[in-house]
ZAMARGU-4260 file (C-alpha; in steps of 0.2 Angstrom, whole numbers, plus 5000, padded with zeros to 4 digits):
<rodrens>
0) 5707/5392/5539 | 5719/5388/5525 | 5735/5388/5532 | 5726/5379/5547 | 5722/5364/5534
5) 5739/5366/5525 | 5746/5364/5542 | 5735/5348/5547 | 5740/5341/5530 | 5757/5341/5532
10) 5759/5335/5551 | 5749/5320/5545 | 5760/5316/5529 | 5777/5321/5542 | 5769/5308/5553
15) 5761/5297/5542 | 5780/5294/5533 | 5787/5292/5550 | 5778/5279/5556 | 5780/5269/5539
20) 5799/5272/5542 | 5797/5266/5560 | 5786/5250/5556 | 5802/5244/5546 | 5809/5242/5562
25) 5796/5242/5576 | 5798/5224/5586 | 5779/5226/5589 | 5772/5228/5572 | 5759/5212/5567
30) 5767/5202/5555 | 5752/5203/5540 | 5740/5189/5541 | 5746/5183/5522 | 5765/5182/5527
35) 5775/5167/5522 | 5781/5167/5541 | 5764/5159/5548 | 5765/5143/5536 | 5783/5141/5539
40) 5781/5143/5558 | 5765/5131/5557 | 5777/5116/5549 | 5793/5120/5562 | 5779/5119/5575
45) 5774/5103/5567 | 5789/5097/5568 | 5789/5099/5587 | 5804/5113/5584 | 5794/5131/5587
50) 5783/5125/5603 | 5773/5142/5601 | 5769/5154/5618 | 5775/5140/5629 | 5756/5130/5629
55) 5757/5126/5611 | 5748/5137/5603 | 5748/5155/5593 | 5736/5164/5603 | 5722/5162/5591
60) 5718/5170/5577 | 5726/5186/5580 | 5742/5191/5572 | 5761/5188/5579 | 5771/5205/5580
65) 5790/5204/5574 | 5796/5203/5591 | 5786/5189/5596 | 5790/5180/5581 | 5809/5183/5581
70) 5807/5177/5601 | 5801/5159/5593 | 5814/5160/5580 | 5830/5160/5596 | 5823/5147/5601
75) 5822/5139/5585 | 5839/5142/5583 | 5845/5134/5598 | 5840/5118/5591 | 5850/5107/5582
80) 5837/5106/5564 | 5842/5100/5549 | 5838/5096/5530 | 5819/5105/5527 | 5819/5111/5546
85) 5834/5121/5546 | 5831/5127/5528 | 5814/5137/5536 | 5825/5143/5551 | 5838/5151/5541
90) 5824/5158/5529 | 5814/5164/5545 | 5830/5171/5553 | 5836/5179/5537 | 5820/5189/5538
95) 5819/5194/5557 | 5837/5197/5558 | 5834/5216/5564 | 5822/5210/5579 | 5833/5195/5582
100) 5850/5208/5585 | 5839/5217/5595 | 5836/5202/5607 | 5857/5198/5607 | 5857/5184/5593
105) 5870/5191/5579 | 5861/5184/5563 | 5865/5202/5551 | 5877/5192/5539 | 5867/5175/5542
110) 5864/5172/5521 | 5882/5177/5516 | 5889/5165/5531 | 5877/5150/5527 | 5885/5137/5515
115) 5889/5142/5498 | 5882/5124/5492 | 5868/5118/5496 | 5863/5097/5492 | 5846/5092/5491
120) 5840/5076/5483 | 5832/5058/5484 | 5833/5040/5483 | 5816/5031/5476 | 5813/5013/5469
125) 5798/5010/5455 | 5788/4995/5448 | 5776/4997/5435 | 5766/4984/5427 | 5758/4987/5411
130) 5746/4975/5405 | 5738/4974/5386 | 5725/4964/5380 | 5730/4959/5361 | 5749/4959/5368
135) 5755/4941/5377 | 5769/4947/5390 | 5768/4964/5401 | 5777/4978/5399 | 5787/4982/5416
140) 5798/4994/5425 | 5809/4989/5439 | 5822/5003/5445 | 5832/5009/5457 | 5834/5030/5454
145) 5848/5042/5466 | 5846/5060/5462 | 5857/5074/5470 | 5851/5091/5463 | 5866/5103/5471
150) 5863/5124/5472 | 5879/5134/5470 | 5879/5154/5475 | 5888/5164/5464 | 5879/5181/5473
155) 5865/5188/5481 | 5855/5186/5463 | 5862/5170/5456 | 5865/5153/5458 | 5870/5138/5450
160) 5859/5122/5449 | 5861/5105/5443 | 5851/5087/5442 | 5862/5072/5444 | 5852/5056/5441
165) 5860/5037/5445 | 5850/5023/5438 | 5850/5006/5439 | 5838/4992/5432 | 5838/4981/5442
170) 5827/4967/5429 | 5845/4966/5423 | 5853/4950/5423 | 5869/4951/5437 | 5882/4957/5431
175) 5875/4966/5415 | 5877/4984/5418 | 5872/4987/5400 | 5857/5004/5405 | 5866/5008/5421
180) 5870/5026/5419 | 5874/5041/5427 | 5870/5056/5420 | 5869/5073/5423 | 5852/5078/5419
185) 5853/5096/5420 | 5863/5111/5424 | 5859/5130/5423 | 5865/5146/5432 | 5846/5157/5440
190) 5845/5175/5442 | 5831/5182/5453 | 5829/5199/5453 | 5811/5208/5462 | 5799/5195/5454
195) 5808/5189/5437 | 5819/5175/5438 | 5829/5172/5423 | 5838/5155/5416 | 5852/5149/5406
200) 5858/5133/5400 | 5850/5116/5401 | 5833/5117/5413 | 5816/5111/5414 | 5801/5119/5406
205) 5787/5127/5415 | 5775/5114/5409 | 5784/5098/5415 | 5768/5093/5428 | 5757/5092/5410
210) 5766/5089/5394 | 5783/5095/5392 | 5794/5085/5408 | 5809/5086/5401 | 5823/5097/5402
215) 5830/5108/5385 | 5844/5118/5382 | 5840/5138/5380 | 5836/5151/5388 | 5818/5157/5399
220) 5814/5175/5406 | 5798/5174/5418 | 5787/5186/5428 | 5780/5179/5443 | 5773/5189/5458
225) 5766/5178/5473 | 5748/5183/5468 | 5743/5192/5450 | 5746/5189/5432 | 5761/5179/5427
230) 5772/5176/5411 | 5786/5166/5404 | 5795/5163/5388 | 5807/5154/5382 | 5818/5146/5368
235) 5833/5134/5363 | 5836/5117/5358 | 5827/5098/5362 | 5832/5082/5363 | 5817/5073/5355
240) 5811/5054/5360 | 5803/5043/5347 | 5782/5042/5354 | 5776/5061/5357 | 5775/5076/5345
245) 5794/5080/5346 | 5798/5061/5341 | 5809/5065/5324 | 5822/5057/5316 | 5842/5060/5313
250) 5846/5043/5308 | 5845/5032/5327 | 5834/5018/5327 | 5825/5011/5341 | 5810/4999/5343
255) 5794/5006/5342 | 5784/4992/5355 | 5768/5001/5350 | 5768/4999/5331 | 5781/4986/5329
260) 5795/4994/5320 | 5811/5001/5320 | 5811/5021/5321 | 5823/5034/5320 | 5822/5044/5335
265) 5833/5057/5347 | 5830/5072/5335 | 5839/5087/5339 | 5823/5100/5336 | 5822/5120/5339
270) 5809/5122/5352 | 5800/5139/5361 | 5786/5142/5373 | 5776/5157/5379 | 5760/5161/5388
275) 5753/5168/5404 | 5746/5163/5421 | 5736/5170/5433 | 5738/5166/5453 | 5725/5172/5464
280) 5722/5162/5482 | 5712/5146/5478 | 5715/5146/5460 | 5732/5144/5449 | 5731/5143/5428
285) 5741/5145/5414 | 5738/5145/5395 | 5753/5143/5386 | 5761/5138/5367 | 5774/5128/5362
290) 5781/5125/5346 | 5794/5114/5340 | 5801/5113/5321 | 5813/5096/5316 | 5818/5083/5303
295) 5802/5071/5300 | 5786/5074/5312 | 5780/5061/5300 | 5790/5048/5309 | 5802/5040/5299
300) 5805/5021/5299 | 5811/5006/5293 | 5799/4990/5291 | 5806/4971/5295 | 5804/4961/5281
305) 5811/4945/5272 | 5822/4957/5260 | 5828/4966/5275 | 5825/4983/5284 | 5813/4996/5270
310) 5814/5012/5275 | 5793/5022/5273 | 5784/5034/5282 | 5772/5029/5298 | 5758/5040/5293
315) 5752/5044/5312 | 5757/5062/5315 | 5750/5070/5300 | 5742/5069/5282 | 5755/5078/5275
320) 5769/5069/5273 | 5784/5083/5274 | 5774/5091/5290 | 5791/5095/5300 | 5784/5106/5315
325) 5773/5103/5330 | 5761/5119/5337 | 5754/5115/5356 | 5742/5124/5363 | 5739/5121/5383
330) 5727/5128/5395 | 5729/5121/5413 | 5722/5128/5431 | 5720/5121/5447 | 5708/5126/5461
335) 5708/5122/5481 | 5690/5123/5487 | 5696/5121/5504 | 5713/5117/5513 | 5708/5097/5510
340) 5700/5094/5494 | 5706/5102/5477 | 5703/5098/5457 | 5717/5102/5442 | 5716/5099/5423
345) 5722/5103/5408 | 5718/5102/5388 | 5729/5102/5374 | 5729/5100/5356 | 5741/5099/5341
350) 5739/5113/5329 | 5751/5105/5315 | 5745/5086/5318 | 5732/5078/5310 | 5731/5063/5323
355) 5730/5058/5342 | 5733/5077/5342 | 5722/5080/5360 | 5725/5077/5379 | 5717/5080/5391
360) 5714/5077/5414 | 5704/5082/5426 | 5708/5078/5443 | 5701/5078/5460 | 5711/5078/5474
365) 5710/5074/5493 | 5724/5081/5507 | 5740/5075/5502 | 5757/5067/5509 | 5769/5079/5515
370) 5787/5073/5516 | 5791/5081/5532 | 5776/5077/5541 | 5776/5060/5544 | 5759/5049/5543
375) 5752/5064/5531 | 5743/5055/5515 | 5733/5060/5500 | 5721/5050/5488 | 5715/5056/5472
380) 5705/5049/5458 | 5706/5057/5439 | 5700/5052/5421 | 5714/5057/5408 | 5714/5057/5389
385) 5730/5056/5382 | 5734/5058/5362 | 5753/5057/5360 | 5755/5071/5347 | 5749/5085/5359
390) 5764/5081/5371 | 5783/5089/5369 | 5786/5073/5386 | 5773/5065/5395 | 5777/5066/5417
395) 5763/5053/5418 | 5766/5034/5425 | 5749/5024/5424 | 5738/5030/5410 | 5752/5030/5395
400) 5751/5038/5378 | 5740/5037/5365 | 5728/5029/5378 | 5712/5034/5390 | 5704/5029/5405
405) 5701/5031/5426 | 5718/5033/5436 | 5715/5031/5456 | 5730/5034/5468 | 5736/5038/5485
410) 5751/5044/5492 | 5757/5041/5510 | 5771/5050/5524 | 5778/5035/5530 | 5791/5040/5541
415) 5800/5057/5539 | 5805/5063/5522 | 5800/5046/5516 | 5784/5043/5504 | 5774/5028/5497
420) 5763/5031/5482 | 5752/5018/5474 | 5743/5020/5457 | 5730/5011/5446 | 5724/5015/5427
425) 5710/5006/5417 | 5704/5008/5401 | 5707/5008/5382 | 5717/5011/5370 | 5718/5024/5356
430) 5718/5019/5338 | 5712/5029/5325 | 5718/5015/5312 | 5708/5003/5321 | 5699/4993/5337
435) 5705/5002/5355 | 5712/4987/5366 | 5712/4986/5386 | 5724/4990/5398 | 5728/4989/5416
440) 5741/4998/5423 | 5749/4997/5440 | 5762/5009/5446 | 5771/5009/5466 | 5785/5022/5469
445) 5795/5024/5488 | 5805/5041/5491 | 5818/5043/5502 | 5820/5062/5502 | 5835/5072/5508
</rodrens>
């Protein structure tokens, strides 16, 4: 009886491991159900380049086994794609390659032949209008941006990265080029290993789609699996602007439209973040800390007056006048109740400030443009809160800092790789010294991606 189970037992595991061992390999193996493959196959066919089983569709619901889906690949590759298109063909044939030597296309060393550089980027022109009521002109933006953001391999773990931004205002009078710049924006070299991905030299921090969109120079470590608990941290140096929590001073002046005066700004201030995430299907969140420490949190300045430029202390950051540190606190999530309609939001709040030291968003979201599906759109409508201290960099272009109100927008694929978005802010003012004024705000941006 023993050695008749002790027998049964190990057939099962000697075939239970072979059949693991075979499935590696097995051209008629389903390709899970929660495989990146399906979405990327679902945009080629979009895209009229996969054309499915021949009658334009997958068969259902049921899954696709590695043959099949190395079959729609061939022909994918047979195809002149390029940009996004040919990106998701050489991902997809990268990760077929055995079922794709097995039907006679030689793809084994397809990564390591593929171009060692790779060149993604955009051209986009924005107007903004920013209207005030206790002020007598507007406040606009007229600018023409080219970005080229280049990706180097160094090996199968590392690249190299960069951000190349070319402005031009064109509000200018001709010939002035005085603000036309080009500058490189960022730079650092990536290493991916499993699901941590580390960071070196100057790159954006994880919280640039809430209140830190800027780049820094340091290092970050971060744990991200596609679904589960997440974490990052990171540390280095910032470049601080005059008008958030990191405005400091080191001896630059610059006007300060909002209070009048001239303020030392572009602080060079020790910066670090940490926190964790959670990623689970419908739902995305993060809670996370940041903390800066520089010269004058107080904001520093120099008052215009008939005897000349006197320096004092805009008391707007804190009561203490030698606070020199900023402590953020962030919780953010996202949830998609369905493939259409979705909400986001976040709070955050100053530890180390005394005023305008809380932000806040919540957002509802309909569909949404896709660059490379062309006549996708999106609409959305939000109400945001925004205290300037609780911001390292604000990412947001209707409802500005140190003001509240109702934002409504939309978004819209007008041709290929090219997209239109339109937005609108109402509403008030924060002052804590004194009466909230009106504003009406009016942002349109057009995207030419590449």
């Amino acid at each position: 009886m023993k050695k008749t189970l002790v027998s049964a037992l190990t057939t099962a595991l000697v075939v239970g491991a072979a059949s693991t061992t075979f499935a590696a390999a097995n051209p008629f193996s389903d390709v899970p159900a929660d495989h990146w493959a399906y979405d990327a196959v679902s945009q080629l066919a979009a895209d009229g380049v996969i054309e499915g089983y021949g009658d334009s569709t997958f068969k259902g619901n049921r899954n696709i086994t590695r043959y099949e889906m190395a079959q729609m690949v061939a022909k994918a590759m047979a195809k002149n794609t390029s940009g996004v298109d040919k990106a998701l063909v050489d991902k997809l044939a990268a990760e077929f390659a055995a079922e794709l030597n097995n039907l006679g296309v030689r793809v084994a060393n397809l990564e390591r032949n593929a171009d060692k550089v790779k060149w993604n980027g955009t051209a986009e022109y924005t107007f903004s209008n920013y209207t005030q009521e206790d002020r007598a002109t507007d406040s606009q933006t007229n600018n023409f941006l080219f970005r080229l953001e280049p990706s180097a391999e160094v090996n199968s773990n590392w690249h190299v990265k960069a951000r190349l931004d070319a402005n031009i205002n064109s509000k200018k009078d001709a010939g002035d080029d005085n603000g036309d710049k080009v500058e490189l924006k960022r730079i650092w070299a990536e290493g991916k290993y499993n699901n941590v991905t580390v960071k070196l030299g100057k790159f954006a921090t994880p919280d640039d789609d809430t209140i830190a969109d800027t780049a820094y120079s340091g290092a970050e470590v971060a744990y991200a699996p596609a679904q589960g608990f997440n974490a990052v941290i990171g540390a280095g140096r910032l470049k601080t602007n005059a008008g958030d929590a990191a405005g400091v001073a080191n001896g630059k002046f610059g006007w300060d439209d909002k209070y009048g005066v001239f303020r030392q700004q572009n602080q060079s201030a020790a910066y670090a973040y940490v926190g964790v995430g959670y990623k689970k299907k419908k739902f995305d969140g993060a809670l996370r800390y940041h903390y800066l420490a520089g010269d004058g949190f107080n904001y520093k300045y120099v008052r215009v007056t008939p005897r000349g430029l006197v320096p004092g202390v805009l008391k707007n950051y804190s009561e203490n006048a030698n606070e020199d540190k900023a402590g953020i606190w962030l919780l953010k999530a996202n949830y998609n109740f369905t493939k259409d309609w979705g909400v986001k939001g976040f709070y955050a709040q100053n530890q180390k400030a005394d005023f305008y030291k809380k932000a806040y968003s919540f957002e509802v979201d309909y569909k949404g443009a896709k660059a490379e599906n062309k006549g996708s759109w999106g609409v959305w409508a939000a109400y945001r809160y925004f205290g300037n201290n609780a911001f390292v960099a604000t990412p947001w272009d209707v409802i500005r800092l140190n003001q509240k109100g109702f934002e409504i927008g939309g978004n819209y694929a007008l041709f290929k790789n090219t997209v239109i978005t339109l937005r609108y802010g109402h509403g008030k003012t924060l002052n804590e010294f004194g009466d909230s004024k009106t504003v009406n705000n009016y942002f349109a941006r057009v995207n030419f991606f590449f």
